[in-house]
ChimeraX commands (.cxc) that place a marker at each C-alpha (Angstrom):
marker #1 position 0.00,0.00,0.00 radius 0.5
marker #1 position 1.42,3.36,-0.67 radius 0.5
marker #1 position 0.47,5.97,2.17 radius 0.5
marker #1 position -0.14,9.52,1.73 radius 0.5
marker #1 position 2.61,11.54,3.24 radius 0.5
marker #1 position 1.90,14.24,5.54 radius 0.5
marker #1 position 3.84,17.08,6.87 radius 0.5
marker #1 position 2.20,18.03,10.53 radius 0.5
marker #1 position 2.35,21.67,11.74 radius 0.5
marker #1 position 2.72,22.58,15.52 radius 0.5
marker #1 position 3.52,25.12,17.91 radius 0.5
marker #1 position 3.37,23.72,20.96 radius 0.5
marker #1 position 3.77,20.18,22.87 radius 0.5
marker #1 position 2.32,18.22,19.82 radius 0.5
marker #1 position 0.11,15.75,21.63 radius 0.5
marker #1 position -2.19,15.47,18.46 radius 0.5
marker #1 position 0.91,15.46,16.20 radius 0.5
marker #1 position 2.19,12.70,18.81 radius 0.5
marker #1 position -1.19,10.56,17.92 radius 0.5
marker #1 position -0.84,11.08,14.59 radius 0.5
marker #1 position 2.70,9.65,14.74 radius 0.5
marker #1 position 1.32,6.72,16.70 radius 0.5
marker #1 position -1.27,5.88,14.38 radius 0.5
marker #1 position 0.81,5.72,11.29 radius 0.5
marker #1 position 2.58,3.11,13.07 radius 0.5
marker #1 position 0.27,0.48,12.68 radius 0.5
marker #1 position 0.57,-1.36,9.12 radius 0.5
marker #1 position -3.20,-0.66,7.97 radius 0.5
marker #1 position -2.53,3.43,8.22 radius 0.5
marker #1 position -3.02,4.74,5.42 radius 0.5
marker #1 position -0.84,7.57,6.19 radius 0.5
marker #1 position 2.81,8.45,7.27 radius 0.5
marker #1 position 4.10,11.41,8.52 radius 0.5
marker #1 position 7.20,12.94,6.54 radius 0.5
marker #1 position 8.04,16.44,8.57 radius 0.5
marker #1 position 6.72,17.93,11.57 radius 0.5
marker #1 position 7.48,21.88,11.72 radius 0.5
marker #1 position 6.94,24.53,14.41 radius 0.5
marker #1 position 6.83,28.23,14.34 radius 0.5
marker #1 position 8.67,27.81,17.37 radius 0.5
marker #1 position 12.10,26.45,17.85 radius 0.5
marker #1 position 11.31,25.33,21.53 radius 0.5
marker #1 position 8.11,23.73,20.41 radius 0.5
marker #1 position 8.53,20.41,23.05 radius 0.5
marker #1 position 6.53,18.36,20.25 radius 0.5
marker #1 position 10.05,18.59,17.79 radius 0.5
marker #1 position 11.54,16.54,20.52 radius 0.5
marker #1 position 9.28,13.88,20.41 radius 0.5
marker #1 position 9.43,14.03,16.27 radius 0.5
marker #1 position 13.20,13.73,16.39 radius 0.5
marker #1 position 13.23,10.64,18.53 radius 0.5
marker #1 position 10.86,9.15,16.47 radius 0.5
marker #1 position 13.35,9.14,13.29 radius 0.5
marker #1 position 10.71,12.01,11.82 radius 0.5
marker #1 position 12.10,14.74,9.55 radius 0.5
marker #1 position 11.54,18.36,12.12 radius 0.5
marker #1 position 11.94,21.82,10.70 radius 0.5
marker #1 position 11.45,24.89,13.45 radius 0.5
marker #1 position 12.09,29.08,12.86 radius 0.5
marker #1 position 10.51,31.61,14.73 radius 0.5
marker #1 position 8.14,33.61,12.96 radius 0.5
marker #1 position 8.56,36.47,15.13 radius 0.5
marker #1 position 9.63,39.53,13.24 radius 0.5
marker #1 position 8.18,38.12,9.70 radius 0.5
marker #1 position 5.74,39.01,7.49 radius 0.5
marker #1 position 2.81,36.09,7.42 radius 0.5
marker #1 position 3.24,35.61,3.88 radius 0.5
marker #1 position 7.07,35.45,3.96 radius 0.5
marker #1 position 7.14,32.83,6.90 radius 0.5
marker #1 position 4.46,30.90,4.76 radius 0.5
marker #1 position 6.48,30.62,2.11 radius 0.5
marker #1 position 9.07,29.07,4.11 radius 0.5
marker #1 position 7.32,26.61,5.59 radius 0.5
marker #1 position 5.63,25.33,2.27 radius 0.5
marker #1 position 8.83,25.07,0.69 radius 0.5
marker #1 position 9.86,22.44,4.13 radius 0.5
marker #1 position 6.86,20.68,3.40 radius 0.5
marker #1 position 7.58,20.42,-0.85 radius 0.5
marker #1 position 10.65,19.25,0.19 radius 0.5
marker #1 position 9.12,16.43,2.61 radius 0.5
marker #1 position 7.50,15.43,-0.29 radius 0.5
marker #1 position 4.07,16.14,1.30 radius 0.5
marker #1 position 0.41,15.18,-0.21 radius 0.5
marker #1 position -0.91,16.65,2.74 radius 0.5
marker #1 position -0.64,19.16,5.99 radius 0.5
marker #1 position -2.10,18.33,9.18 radius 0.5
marker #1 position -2.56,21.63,11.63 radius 0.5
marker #1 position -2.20,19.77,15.08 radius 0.5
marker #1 position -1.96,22.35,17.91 radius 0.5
marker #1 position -1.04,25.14,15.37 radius 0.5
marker #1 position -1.25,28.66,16.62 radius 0.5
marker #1 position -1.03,30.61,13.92 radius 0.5
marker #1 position -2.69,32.19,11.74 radius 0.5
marker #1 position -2.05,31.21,7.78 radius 0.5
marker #1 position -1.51,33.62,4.76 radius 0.5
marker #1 position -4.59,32.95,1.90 radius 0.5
marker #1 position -1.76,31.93,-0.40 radius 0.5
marker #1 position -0.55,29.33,1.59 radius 0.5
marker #1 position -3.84,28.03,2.24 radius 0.5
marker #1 position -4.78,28.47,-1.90 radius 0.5
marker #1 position -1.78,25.95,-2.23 radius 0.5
marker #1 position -2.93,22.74,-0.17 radius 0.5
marker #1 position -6.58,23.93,-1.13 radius 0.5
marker #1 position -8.33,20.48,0.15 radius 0.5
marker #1 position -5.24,19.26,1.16 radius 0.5
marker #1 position -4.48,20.74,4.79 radius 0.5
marker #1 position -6.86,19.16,7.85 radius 0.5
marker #1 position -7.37,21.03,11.18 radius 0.5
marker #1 position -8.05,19.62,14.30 radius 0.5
marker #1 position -10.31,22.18,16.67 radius 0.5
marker #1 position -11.53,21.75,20.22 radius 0.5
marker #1 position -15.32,22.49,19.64 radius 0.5
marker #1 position -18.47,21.62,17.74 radius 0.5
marker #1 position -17.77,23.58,14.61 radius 0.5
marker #1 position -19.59,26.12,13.86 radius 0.5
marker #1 position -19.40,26.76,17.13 radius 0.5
marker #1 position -16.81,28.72,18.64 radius 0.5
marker #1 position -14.15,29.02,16.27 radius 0.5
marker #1 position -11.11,30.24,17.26 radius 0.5
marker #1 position -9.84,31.03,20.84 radius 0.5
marker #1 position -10.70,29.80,24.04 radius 0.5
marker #1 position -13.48,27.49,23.37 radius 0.5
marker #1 position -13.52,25.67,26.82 radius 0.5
marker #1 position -14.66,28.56,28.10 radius 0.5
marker #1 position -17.41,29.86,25.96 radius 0.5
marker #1 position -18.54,26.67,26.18 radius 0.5
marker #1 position -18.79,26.92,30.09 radius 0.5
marker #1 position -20.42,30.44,30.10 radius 0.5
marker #1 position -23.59,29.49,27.64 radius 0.5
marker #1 position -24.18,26.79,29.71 radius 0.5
marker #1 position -24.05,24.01,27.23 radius 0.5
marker #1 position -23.89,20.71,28.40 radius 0.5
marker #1 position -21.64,18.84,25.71 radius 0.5
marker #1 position -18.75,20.32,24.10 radius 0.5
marker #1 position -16.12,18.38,21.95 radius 0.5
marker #1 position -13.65,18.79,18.98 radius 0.5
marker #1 position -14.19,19.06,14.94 radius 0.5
marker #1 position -11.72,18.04,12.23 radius 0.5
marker #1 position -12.13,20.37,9.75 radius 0.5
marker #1 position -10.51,21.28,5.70 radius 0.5
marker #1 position -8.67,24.26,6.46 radius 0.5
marker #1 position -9.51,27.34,4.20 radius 0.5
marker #1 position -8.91,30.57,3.85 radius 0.5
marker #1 position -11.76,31.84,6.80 radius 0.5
marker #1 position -10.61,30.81,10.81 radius 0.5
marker #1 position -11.87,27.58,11.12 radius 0.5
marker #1 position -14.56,27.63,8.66 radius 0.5
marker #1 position -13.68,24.72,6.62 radius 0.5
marker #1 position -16.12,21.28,5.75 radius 0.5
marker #1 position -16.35,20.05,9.05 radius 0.5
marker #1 position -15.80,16.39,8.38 radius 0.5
marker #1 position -16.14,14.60,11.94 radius 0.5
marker #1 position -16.84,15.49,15.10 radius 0.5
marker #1 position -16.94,13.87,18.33 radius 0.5
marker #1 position -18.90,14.93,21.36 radius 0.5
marker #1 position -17.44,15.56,24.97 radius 0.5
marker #1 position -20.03,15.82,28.10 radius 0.5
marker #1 position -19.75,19.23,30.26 radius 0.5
marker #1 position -19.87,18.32,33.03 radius 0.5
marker #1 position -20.99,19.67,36.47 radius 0.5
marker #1 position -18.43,21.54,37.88 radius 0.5
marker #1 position -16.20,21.23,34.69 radius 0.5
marker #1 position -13.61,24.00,34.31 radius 0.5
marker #1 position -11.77,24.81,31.47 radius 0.5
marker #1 position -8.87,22.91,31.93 radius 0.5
marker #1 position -10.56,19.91,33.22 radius 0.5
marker #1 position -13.02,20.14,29.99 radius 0.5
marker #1 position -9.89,20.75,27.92 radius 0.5
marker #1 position -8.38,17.31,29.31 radius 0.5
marker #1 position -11.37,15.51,28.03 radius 0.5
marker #1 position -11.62,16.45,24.80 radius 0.5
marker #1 position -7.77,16.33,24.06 radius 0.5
marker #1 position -8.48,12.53,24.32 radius 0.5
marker #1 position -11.23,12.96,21.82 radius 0.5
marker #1 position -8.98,14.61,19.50 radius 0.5
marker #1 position -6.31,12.21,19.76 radius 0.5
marker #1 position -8.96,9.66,18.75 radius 0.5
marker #1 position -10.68,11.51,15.82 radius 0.5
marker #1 position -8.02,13.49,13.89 radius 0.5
marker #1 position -6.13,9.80,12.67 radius 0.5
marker #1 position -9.45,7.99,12.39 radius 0.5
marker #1 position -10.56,11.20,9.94 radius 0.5
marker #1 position -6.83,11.42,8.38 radius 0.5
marker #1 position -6.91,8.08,7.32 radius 0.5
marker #1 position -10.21,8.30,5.74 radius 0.5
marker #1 position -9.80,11.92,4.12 radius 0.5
marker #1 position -6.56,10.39,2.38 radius 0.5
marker #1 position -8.19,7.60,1.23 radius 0.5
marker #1 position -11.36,8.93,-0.21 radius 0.5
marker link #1:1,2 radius 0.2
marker link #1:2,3 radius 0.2
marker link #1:3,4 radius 0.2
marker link #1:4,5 radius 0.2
marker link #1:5,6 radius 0.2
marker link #1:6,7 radius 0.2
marker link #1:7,8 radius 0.2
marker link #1:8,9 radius 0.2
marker link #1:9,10 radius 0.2
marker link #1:10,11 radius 0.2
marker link #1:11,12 radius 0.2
marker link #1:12,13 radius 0.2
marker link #1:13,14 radius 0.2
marker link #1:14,15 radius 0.2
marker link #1:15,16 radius 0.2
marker link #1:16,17 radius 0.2
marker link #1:17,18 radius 0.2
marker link #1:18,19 radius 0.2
marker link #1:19,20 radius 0.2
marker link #1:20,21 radius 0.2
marker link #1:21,22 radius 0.2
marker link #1:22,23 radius 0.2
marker link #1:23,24 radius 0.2
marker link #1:24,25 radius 0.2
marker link #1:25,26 radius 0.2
marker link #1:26,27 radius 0.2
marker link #1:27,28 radius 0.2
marker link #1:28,29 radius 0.2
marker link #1:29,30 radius 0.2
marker link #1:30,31 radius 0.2
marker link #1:31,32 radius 0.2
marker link #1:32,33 radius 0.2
marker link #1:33,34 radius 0.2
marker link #1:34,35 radius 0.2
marker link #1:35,36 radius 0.2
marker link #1:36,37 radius 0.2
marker link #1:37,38 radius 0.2
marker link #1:38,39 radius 0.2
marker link #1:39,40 radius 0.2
marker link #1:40,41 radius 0.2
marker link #1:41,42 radius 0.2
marker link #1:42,43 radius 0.2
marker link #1:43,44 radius 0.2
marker link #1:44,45 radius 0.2
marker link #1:45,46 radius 0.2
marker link #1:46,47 radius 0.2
marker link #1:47,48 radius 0.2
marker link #1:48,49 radius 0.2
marker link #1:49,50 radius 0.2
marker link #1:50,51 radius 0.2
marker link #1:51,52 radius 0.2
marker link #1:52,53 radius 0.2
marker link #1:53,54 radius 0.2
marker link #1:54,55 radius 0.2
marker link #1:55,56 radius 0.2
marker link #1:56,57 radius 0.2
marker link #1:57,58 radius 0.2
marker link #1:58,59 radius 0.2
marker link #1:59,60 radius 0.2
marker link #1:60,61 radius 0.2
marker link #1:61,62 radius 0.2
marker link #1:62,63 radius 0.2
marker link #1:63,64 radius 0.2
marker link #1:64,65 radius 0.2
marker link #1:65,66 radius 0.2
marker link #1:66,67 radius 0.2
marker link #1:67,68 radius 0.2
marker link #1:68,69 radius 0.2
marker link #1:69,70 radius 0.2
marker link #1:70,71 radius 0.2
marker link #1:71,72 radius 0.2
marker link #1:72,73 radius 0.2
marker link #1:73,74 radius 0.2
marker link #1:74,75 radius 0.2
marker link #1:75,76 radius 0.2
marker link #1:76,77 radius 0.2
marker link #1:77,78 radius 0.2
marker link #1:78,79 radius 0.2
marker link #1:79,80 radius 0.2
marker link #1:80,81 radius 0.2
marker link #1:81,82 radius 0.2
marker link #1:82,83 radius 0.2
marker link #1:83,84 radius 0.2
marker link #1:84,85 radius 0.2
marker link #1:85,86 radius 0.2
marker link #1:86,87 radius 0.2
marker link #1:87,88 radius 0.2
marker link #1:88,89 radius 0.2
marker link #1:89,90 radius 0.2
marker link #1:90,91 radius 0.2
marker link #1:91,92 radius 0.2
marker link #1:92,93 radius 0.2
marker link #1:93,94 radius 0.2
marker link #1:94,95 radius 0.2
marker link #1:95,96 radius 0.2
marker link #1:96,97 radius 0.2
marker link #1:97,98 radius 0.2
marker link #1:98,99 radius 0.2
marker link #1:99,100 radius 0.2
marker link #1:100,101 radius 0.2
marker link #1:101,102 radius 0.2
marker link #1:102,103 radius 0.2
marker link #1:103,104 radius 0.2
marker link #1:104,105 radius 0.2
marker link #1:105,106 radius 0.2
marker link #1:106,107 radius 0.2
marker link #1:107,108 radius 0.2
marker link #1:108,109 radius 0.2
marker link #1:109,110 radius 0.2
marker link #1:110,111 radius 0.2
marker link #1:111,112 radius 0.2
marker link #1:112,113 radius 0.2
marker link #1:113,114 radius 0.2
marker link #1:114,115 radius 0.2
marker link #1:115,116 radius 0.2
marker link #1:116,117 radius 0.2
marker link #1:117,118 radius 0.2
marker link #1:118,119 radius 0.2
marker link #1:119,120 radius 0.2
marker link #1:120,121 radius 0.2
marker link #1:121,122 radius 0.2
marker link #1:122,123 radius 0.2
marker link #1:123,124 radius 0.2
marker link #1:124,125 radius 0.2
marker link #1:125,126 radius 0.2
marker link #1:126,127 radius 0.2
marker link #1:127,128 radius 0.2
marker link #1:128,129 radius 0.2
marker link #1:129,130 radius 0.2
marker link #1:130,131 radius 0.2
marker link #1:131,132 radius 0.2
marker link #1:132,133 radius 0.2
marker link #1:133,134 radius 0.2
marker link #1:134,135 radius 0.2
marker link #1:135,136 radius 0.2
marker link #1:136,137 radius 0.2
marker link #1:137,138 radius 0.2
marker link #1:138,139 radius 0.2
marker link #1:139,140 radius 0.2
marker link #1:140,141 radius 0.2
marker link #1:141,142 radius 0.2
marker link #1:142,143 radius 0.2
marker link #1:143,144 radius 0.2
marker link #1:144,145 radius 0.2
marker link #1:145,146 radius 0.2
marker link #1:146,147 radius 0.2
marker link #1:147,148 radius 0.2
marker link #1:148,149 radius 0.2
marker link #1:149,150 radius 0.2
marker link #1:150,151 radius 0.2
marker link #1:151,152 radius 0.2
marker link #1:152,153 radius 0.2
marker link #1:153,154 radius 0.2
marker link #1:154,155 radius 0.2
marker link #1:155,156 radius 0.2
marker link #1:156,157 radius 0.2
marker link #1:157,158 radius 0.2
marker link #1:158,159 radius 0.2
marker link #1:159,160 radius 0.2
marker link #1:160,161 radius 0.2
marker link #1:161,162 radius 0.2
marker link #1:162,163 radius 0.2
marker link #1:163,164 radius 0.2
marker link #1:164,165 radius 0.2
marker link #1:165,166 radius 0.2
marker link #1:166,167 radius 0.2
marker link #1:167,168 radius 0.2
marker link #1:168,169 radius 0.2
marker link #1:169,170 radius 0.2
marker link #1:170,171 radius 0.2
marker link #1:171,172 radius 0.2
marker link #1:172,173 radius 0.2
marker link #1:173,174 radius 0.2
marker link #1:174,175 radius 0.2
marker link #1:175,176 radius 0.2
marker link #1:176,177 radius 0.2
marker link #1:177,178 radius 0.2
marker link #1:178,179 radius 0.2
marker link #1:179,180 radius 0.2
marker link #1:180,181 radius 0.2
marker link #1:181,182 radius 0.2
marker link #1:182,183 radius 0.2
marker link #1:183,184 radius 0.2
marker link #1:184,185 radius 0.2
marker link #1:185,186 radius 0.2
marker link #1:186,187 radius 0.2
marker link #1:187,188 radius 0.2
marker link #1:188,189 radius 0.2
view
């Protein structure tokens, strides 16, 4: 079987990057993950990529325009030989041309129920309207914050008491188990 190859953006500690990685282990994947690259050096997640043998590219984007560090980073990902770019954890925001080049080709994983609360500080929003189930969306990233074809959710309880952080534990676990089962079926389609 030849898998897709993905390049995996991150910023931070790369815990859905990290269960990405871990899916594309087993044989049936469909997937494999070619580059992981941070717009931050210190992202901890780059450690994790390097000791698992995986390409890692990191520069700061401080002090650049958005287009200019976009440019960069697509050409790390052309040379990974990417089909595909999977936003795990990735804080940035992305230039329209970058986006208009992996045009239903770049995934997003987002901790809500899409169309709900896109962008920042979901948890929370979440909390205050007093809805009782929350979760995360995997979503095709275009050129509109988080606006993409939503294409699978999965639904996290609120539950009393819940804060932020302990409804932000939750549904990290949901994300780990939705963005590789929705990878693997978006590549394969």
């Amino acid at each position: 079987m030849t898998k897709a190859k993905v390049a995996v953006l991150i910023s931070g500690r790369g815990s859905n990057m990290a269960a990405l990685v871990y899916a594309a282990k087993q044989a049936d994947c469909p997937f494999e993950i070619t580059l992981v690259a941070a717009n931050d050096p210190d992202a901890q997640g780059l450690q994790f990529a390097q000791a698992e043998g995986i390409a890692t590219f990191a520069l700061s984007h401080q002090e650049m325009k958005r287009t200019e560090f976009d440019a960069i980073i697509d050409a790390e990902i052309r040379k990974a030989d990417a089909d595909y770019v999977a936003l795990a954890g990735y804080m940035r925001l992305l230039s329209p041309e970058f986006v208009g080049k992996w045009e239903g080709r770049m995934l997003n994983i987002h901790p809500s129920l899409l169309p709900k609360y896109k962008g920042l500080h979901t948890h929370e929003r979440a909390i205050a309207a007093g809805d009782t189930v929350a979760g995360c969306s995997v979503h095709v990233v275009t050129a509109e914050l988080d606006d993409g074809p939503v294409l699978g959710q999965t639904e996290v309880e609120i539950l009393p008491g819940d804060t932020p952080e302990t409804l932000a534990d939750r549904t990290l676990i949901a994300e780990h188990q939705l963005y590789s089962r929705v990878l693997a079926d978006y590549v394969t389609r």
